[in-house]
N, C-alpha and C positions, 0 to 999 in steps of 0.2 A: 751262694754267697761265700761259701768255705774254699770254692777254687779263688773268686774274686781275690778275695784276701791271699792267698798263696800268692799270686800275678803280681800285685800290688808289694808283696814284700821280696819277692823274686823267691821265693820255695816253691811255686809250683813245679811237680814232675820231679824234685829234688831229695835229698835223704832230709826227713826232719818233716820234710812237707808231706802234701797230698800228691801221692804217687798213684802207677794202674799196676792192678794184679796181671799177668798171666795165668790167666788160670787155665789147668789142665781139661777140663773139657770144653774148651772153648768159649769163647762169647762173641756178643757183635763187632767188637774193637778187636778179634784177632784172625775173623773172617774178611773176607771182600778184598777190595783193591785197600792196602796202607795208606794211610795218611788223607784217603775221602770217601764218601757215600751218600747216602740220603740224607743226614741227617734225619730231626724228631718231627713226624709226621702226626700233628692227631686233630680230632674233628672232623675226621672220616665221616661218623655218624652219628647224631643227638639222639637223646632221647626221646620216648614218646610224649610225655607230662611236660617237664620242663624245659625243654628243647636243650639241654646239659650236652658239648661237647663229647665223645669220648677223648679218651686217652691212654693209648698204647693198647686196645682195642677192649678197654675196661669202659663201663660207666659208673659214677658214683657210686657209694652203697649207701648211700645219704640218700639217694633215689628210688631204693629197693620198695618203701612201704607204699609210694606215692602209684608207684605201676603195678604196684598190687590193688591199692586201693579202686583206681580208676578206673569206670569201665569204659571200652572199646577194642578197636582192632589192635592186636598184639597187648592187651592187658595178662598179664603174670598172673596165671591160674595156678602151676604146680612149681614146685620147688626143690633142687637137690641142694646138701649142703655136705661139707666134708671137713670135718674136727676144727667147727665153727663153733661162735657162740653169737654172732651181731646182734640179738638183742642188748648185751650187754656191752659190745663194741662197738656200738653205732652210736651217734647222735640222738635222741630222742628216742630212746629203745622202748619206751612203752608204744608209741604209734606204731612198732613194726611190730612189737609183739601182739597185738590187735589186727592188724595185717596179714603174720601167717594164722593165727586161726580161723580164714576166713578162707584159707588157700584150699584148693578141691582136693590137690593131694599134696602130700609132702613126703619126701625120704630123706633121710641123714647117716651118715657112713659117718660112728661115734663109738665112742665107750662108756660116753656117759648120757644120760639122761640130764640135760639141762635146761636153763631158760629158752634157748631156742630148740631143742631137739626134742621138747615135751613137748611140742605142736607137731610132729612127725607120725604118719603116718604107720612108717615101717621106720626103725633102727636094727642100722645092720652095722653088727660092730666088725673093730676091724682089729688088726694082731696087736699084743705089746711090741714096744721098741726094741725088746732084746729077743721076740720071734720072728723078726725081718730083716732084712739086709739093710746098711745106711750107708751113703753118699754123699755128702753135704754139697750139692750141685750151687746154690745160690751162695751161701756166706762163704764158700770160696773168693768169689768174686769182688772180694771186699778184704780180704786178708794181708794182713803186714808182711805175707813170708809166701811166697812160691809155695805151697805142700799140696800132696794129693793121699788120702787117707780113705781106704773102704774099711769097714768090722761087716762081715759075716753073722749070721743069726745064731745066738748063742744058745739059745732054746727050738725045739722043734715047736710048728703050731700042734695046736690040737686039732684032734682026727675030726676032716670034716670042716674045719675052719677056712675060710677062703682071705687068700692075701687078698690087699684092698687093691691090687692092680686090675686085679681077675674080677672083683665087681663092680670096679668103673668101667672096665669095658663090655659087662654085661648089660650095666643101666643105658648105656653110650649104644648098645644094639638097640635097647629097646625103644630111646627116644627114639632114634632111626628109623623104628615102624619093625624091626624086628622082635622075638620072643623070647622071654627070658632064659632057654634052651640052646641061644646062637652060642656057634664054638668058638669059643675062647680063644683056641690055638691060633686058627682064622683070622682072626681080628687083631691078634698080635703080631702077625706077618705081615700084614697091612701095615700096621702100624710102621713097624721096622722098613718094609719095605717102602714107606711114600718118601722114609728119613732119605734113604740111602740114593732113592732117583732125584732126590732134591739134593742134595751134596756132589753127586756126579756130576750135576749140570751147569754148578756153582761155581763160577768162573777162580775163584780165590778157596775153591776147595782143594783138601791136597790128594781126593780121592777123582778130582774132575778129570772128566773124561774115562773111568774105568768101565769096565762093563758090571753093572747092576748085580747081577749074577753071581760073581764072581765076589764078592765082597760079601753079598748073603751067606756065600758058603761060606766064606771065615769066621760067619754068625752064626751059623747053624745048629751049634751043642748049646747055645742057649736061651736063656727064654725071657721073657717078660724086661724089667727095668734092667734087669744084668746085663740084657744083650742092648738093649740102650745107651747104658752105660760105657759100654766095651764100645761102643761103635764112636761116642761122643769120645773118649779117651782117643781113642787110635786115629783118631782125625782132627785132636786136637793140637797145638801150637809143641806136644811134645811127645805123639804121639808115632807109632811105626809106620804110619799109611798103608796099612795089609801088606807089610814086607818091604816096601819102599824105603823104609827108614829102619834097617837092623838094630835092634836095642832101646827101639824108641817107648813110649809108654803106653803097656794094656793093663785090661784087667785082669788078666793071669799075673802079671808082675807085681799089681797092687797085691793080689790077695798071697804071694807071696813075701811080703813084705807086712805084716800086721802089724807094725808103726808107723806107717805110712812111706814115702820118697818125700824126700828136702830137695825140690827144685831151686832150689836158689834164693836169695834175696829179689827185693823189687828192687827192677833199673828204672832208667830214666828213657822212656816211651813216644814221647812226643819230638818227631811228629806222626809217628806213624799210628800212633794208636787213635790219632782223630779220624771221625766218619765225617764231617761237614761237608756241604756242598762245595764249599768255599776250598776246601784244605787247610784252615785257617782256624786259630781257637774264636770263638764265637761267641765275647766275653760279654755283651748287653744285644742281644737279638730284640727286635723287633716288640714279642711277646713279653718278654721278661721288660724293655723299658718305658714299655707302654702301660704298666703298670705300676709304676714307679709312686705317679701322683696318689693313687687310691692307697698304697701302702702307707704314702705320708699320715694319709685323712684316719685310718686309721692308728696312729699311735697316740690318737688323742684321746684318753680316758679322765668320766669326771671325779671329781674331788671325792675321796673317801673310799673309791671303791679299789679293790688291789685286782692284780691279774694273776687269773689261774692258768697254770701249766703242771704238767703230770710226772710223775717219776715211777722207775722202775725198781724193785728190790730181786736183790743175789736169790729170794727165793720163791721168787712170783716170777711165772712168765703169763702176762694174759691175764685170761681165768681159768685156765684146765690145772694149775699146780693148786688150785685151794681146798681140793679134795682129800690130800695127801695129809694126813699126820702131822709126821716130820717136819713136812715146811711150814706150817702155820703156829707150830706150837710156839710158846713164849710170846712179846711184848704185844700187841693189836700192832698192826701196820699198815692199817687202812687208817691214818692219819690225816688233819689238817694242819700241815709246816707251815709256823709264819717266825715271822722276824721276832724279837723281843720288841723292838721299839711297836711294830704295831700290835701286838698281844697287848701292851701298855696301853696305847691309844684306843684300844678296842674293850680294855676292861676285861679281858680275858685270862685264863691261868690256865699252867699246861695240863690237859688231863679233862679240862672242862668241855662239854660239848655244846660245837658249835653248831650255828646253819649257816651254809651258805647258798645264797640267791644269786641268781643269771636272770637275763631275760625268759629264758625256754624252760627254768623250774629250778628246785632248790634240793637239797640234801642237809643229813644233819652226820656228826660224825665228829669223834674227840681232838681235840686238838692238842701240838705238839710246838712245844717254841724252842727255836732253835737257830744259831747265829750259819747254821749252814743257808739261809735262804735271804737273800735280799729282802731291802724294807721295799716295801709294796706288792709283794708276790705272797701266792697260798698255790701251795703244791697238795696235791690229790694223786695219789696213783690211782690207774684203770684197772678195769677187771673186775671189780668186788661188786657188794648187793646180790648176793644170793639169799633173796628172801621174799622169790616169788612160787604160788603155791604150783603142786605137779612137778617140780625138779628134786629128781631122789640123790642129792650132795648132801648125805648126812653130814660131814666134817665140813664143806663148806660154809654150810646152814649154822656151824656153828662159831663160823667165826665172817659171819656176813658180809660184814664193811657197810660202805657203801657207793651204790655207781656214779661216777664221776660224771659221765655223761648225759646222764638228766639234765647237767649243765651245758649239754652241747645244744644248738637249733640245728636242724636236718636241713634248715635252709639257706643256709651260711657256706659257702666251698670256697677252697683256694679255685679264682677264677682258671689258675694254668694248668694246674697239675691233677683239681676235683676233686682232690682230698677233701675231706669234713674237716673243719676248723674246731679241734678237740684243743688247741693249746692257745695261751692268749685270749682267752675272754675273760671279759670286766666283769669281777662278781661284787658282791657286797659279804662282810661276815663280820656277825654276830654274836652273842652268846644266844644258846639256844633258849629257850623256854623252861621253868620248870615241868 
């Protein structure tokens, strides 16, 4: 809707408007032939329970407890997860936390002991962020400014630590039917190597046509996501094409550069940065207007009740920051924001603790009045309610909140895209009870 609006007022693709990154390692708008492709494919394959679309070759995580619960062929017996928490990110997280305790086995690759990784069988942690390397591969792709930025690990691990690259691809052997012993090194050559005969082959690659071999060797001094990395750069929209392009961008360059290269400003892309079938922007498809009517049915809510949607704070991301000290100290920020006019109408004062009820369950939690929120809206941020038993978050535990999503139903999805419907539902609130 946010391109819609750019179309409609003539900013799309313009300065001011919604523009596309170039981003230095690539993506699907700077591969293939310009200006067309497949287009978005999804409903490849449903699910087993609820017969749920995929999309973009995910299915729900609103569906996670349901194909655990259920038995039959392909019912969800074990479980990996990787610095998750969805009991507490999901819709109706108590039915999934009932779910994996029930799972035969479970592993989680964490730091911390939490609501979901206290159902784990094995916790294997994994490095700090300042004893790994970091590449911001996805929120590039979203950025106001052309940049390309690595940091180096600033601390060495401890002896005997295994980065988490090296035990994804040992769990990765072992679902395989391999043993937790398969070489590492092995399996990272593979990896690298399926990248490199897949981009040679790739008609809009700028490595197509080389010989395979021959580009591994320019990989060869290094290892793991580095040389992923280096391989993504140098066949990227600015990259050297192993010598084809003198000057163009590696990762020797980046890491000679520790403030990153200023690629440029965003230009104006279209039309080449469309993949449609058409060529064409593809401003009400099929999917998207065919849904149109049930969007309407829904903006109908009854009398008294406001709508919740969630918000983020500078010092919350998620729930993995509520452990920390520093960011929790001072005001409680697990709030319920409403308007004055309805705090008024509600008989409520700021500071007092409210409930609020959904259809799928209710929470209680102080509340805050504040002319930053329109009348008929209660805002909730996610993440909080750490105050179930078996998670060792001392500092969480003591500044709990609480989960927002008690208020979600797991059975609710945006029909296109299979998200859980965590924003926009009609609650009711209260003052709580003595």
């Amino acid at each position: 809707l946010v391109d819609v609006i750019n179309v409609l007022t003539g900013h799309l693709d313009q300065p001011g408007g919604a523009m596309f990154t170039r981003a230095a390692t690539g993506s699907p708008h700077t591969r293939g032939t310009p200006g067309r492709g497949k287009g978005v494919r999804f409903g490849r394959r449903r699910s087993r329970v609820r017969d749920v679309p995929e999309v973009y070759g995910e299915f729900p995580a609103a569906c996670l407890a349901e194909e655990i619960e259920t038995p039959g062929d392909g019912q969800i017996r074990a479980l990996v997860t990787v610095a998750g928490n969805p009991v507490l990110s999901t819709p109706n997280g108590a039915r999934l936390d009932r779910a994996l305790a029930s799972l035969d086995f479970m592993v989680s690759l964490d730091i911390y002991v939490n609501e979901t990784t206290r159902h784990a069988d094995v916790i294997l942690p994994g490095l700090s962020p300042l004893e790994q390397s970091h590449y911001d591969v996805i929120l590039r792709q979203l950025a106001i400014r052309n940049v390309a930025t690595y940091s180096p690990p600033t601390f060495d691990p401890p002896a005997g630590q295994l980065p988490e690259w090296q035990t994804v691809l040992r769990l990765a052997a072992i679902v395989a039917g391999q043993d937790g012993d398969a070489d590492v090194a092995a399996l990272d050559d593979l990896v690298v190597t399926q990248r490199v005969e897949h981009d040679v082959a790739s008609p809009g690659s700028l490595i197509h046509g080389r010989d395979p071999a021959e580009i591994l060797a320019h990989l060869a001094a290094r290892r793991g996501p580095e040389r992923l990395l280096d391989l993504m750069l140098r066949t990227g929209p600015y990259g050297d094409a192993f010598g084809v392009k003198p000057g163009g961008l590696t990762l020797a360059a980046l890491e000679a550069s520790p403030h990153g290269i200023d690629l440029g400003p965003l230009e104006p892309r279209i039309p080449e940065v469309l993949r449609t079938p058409s060529g064409k922007i593809e401003l009400a498809p099929e999917p998207i207007a065919g849904d149109v009517e049930r969007l309407r049915a829904a903006l109908a809510r009854p009398d008294g009740q406001l709508m919740l949607i969630g918000r983020r704070d500078l010092r919350s991301n998620n729930s993995w920051m509520h452990n920390l000290r520093v960011l929790v100290k001072g005001n409680p920020r697990c709030t319920a924001q409403i308007n004055p006019a309805d705090a008024a109408r509600l008989a409520i004062a700021d500071g007092e603790l409210a409930r609020v009820t959904s259809r799928a369950g209710a929470i209680e939690l102080p509340v805050e009045v504040t002319e930053a929120i329109m009348p008929g809206v209660v805002s909730i941020p996610h993440g909080w309610g750490h105050d179930l038993p078996g998670v060792r978050l001392g500092v969480a535990a003591a500044h709990a909140g609480a989960n927002s999503n008690r208020l979600a139903d797991e059975m609710a999805l945006d029909p296109l895209s299979g998200n859980a419907v965590l924003n926009g539902l009609a609650v009711t609130v209260e003052r709580a009870a003595p």
